[in-house]
VEXVEXMAR-228281 format. One record per residue (C-alpha): x, y, z negated; residue in three letters. Coordinates in steps of 0.1 Angstrom, whole numbers, padded with zeros to 4 digits, always signed. Example, Ala and Ser with C-alpha at 12.3 -4.5 7.8 and 13.67 -1.06 7.14 Angstrom:
BEGIN
+0123-0045-0078ALA +0137-0011-0071SER 
This chain:
BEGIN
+0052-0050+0089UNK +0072-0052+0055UNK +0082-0078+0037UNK +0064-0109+0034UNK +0034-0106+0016UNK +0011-0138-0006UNK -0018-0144+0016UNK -0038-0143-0012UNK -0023-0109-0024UNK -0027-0085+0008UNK -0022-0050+0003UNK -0057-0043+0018UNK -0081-0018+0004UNK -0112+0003+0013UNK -0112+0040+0008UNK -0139+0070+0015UNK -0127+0102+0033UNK -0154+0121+0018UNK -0135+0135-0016UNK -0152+0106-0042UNK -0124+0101-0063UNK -0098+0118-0091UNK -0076+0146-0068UNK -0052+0174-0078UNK -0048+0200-0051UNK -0014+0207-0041UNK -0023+0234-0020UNK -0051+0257-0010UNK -0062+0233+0021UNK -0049+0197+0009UNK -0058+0176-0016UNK -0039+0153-0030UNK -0060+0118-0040UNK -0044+0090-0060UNK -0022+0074-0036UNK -0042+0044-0020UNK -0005+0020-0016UNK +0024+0022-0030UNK +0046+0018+0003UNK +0041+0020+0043UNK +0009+0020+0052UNK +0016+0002+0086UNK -0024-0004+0099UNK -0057+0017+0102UNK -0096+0007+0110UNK -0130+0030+0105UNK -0158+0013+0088UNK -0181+0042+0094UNK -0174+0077+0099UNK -0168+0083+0062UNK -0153+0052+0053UNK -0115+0030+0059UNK -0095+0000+0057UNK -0060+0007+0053UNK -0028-0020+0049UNK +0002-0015+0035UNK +0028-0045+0051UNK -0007-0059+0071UNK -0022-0053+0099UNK -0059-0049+0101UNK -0092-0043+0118UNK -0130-0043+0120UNK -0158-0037+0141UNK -0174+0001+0136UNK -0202-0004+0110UNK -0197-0041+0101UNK -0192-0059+0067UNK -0163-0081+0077UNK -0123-0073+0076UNK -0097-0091+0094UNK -0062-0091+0083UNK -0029-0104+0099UNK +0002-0108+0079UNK +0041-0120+0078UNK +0024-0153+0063UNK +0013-0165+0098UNK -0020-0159+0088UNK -0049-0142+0098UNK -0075-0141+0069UNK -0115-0127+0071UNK -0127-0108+0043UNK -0157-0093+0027UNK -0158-0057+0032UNK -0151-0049-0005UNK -0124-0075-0007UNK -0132-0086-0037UNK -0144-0125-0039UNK -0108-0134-0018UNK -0111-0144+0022UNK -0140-0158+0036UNK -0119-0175+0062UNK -0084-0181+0069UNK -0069-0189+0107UNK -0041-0207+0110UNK -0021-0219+0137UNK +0010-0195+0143UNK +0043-0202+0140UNK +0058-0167+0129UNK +0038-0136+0114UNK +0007-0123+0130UNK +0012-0089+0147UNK -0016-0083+0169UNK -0055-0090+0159UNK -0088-0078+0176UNK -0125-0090+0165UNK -0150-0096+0204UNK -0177-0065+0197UNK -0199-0094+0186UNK -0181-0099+0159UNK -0183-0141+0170UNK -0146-0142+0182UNK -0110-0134+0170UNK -0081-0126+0192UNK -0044-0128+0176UNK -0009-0126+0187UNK +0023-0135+0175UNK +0060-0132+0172UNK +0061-0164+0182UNK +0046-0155+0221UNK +0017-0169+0218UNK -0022-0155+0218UNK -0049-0179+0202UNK -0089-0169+0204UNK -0105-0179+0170UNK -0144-0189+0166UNK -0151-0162+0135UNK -0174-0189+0114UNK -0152-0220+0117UNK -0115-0207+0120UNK -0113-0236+0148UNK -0085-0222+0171UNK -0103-0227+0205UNK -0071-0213+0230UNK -0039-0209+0225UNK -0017-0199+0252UNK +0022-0190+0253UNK +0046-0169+0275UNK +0083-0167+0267UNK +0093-0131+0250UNK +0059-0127+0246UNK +0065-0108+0210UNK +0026-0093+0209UNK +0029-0059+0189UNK -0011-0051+0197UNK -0043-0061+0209UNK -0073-0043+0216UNK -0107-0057+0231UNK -0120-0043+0262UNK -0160-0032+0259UNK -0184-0055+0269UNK -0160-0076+0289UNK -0141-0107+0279UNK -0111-0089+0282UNK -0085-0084+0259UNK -0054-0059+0264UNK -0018-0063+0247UNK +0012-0046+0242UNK +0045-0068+0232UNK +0080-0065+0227UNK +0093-0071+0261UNK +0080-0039+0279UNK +0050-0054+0289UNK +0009-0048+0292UNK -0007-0078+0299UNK -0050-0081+0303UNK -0059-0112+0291UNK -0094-0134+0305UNK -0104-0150+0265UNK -0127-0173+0285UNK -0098-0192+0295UNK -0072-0173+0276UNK -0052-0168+0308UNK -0034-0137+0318UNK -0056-0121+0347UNK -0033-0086+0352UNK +0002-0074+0342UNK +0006-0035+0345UNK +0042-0025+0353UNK +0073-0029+0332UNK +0079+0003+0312UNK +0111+0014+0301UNK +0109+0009+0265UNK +0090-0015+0240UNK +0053-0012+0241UNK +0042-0007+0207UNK +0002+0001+0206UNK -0030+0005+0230UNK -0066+0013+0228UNK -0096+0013+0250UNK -0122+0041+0261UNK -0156+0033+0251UNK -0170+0029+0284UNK -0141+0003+0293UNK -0126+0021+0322UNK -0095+0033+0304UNK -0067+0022+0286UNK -0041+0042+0269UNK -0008+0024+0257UNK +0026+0037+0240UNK +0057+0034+0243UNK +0090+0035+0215UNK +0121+0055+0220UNK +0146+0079+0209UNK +0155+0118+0217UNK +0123+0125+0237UNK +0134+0091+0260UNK +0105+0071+0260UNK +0079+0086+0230UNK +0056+0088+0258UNK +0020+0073+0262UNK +0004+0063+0294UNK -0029+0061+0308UNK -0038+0035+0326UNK -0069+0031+0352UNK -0087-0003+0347UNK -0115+0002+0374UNK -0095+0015+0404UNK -0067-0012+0410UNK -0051-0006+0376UNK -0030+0020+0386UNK -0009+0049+0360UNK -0032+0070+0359UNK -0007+0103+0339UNK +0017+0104+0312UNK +0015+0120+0282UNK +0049+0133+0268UNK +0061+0155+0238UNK +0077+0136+0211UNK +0107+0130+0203UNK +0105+0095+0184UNK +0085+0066+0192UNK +0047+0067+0197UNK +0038+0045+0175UNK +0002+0047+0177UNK -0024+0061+0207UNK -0064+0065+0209UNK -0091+0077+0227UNK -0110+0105+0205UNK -0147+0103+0205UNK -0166+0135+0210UNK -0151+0145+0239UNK -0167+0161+0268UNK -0168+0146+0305UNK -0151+0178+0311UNK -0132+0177+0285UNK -0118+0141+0269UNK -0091+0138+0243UNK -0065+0112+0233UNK -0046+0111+0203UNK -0014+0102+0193UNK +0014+0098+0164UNK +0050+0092+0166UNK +0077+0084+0145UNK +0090+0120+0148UNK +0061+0131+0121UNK +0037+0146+0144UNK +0003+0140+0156UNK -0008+0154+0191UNK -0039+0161+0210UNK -0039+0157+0246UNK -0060+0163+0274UNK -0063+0133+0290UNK -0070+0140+0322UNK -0044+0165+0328UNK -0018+0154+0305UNK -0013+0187+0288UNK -0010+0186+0248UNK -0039+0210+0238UNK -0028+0204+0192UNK +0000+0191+0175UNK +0007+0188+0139UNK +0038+0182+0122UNK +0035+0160+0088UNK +0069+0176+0073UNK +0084+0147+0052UNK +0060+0118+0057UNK +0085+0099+0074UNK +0077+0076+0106UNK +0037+0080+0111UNK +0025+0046+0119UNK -0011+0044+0126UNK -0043+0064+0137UNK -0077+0061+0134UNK -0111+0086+0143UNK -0144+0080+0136UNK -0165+0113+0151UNK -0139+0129+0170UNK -0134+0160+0144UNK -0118+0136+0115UNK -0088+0115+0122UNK -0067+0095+0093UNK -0032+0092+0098UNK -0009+0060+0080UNK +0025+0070+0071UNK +0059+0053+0058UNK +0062+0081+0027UNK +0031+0096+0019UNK +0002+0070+0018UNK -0028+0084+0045UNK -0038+0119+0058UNK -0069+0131+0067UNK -0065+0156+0093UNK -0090+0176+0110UNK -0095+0188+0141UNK -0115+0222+0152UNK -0130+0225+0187UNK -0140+0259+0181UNK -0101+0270+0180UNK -0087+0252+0207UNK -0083+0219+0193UNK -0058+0230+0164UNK -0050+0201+0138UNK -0051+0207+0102UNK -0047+0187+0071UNK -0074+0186+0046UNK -0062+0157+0021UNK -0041+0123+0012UNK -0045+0091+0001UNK 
């Protein structure tokens, strides 16, 4: 998260993947953009499929295709924006005691779920900011939340090893997957709502791993996907896929970014991002492009080619 940042001064910008901007290739394949922050860049979300929100020391998020941007900060905010960011929030919510570390937007776009460091979940109405639940559970630290298609059903990952589905309606906790072994530090949803992927930090290949998790057939593990050596710090679900043929995607702290199959577990691309430090986040529109945050070198569009294998490459950064 980064130091603590003016609410009014959030590191939050909006940025094309398209090549519309000043670059100087430093090699044949990547081009190097004007860097888009000047430090980590902690937080990922797609606008379309040519188009990002990035933050540096935030975390934010946004429903595919909408005008609005919600950002959570070390301020105890949560704040709404414009999608160019440029006439200052539209809304703030406030209500937490410590920094906001988990947000997710209801696909409506009517309803805001955050989480906190200081255990607690709220569910926000998007026009009024009126906090309209707010429910607590001891060492509850939230480190993400992600909405659950079409269901009233949020997911989230905190601090004390836990996965916990949440009901909004009542904002009451309706299933609790099994303890893992380490912190649980991200998590994502399939589109059709019958997955979820979660992972997990660690150290030496202990941990690193991501899980899949079953949320039609009793919630059971469904595999494991395991190959890094560092935290996972970030795991999605890759649109695109085949029925035969789905992908997950992950990054880790150990500078690489896999491709898994997620049925079978089996890592089917990896790419190592030599020198960019702890990767942090990861984001993918269309299933061939996927942007990458980093600690030390701002945000990499990779891609990825299905007609060899599914090998990664890097194509620019931000």
């Amino acid at each position: 998260m980064g130091k603590l940042q003016s609410k009014q001064k959030r590191n939050i910008s909006r940025y094309r993947v398209d090549g519309h901007a000043d670059y100087s290739p430093t090699s044949q394949t990547v081009q190097q953009y004007s860097p888009a922050h000047n430090d980590a860049v902690t937080s990922l979300a797609s606008l379309t499929s040519e188009q990002c929100v990035s933050g540096g020391n935030d975390k934010v998020t946004c429903n595919f295709k909408s005008n609005r941007i919600f950002s959570a900060s070390r301020d105890k905010t949560a704040l709404m924006w414009d999608v160019d960011c440029k006439a200052g929030p539209l809304q703030e919510f406030t209500g937490h005691e410590l920094g906001v570390t988990g947000l997710a937007v209801s696909p409506g776009g009517l309803q805001l779920c955050t989480g906190s460091r200081d255990n607690s979940m709220c569910i926000w109405d998007v026009e009024t900011g009126i906090c309209l639940q707010k429910s607590s559970i001891s060492r509850n630290l939230v480190t993400h939340i992600c909405w659950i298609p079409t269901e009233s059903l949020v997911i989230q990952t905190s601090e004390d090893k836990m996965v916990r589905i949440w009901d909004i309606r009542e904002l009451q906790v309706t299933h609790t997957f099994p303890m893992k072994q380490y912190i649980q530090a991200h998590c994502d949803t399939s589109p059709d709502g019958r997955y979820c992927i979660t992972c997990s930090n660690g150290f030496g290949g202990e941990g690193c791993e991501a899980t899949l998790w079953d949320l039609r057939q009793a919630k059971r593990k469904v595999c494991e996907y395991k190959g890094h050596r560092q935290s996972a710090a970030a795991c999605i679900f890759l649109p695109g896929g085949t029925s035969s043929f789905p992908l997950v995607a992950t990054s880790a702290h150990d500078c690489t970014v896999r491709i898994w199959n997620r049925d079978t577990a089996v890592c089917v691309g990896s790419l190592c991002l030599d020198g960019a430090g702890p990767l942090t986040s990861l984001v993918s529109s269309d299933g061939a492009s996927l942007l990458c945050g980093s600690f030390h070198t701002g945000i990499h569009h990779l891609q990825l080619n299905h007609s060899n294998g599914c090998s990664l490459s890097e194509v620019a950064r931000f």
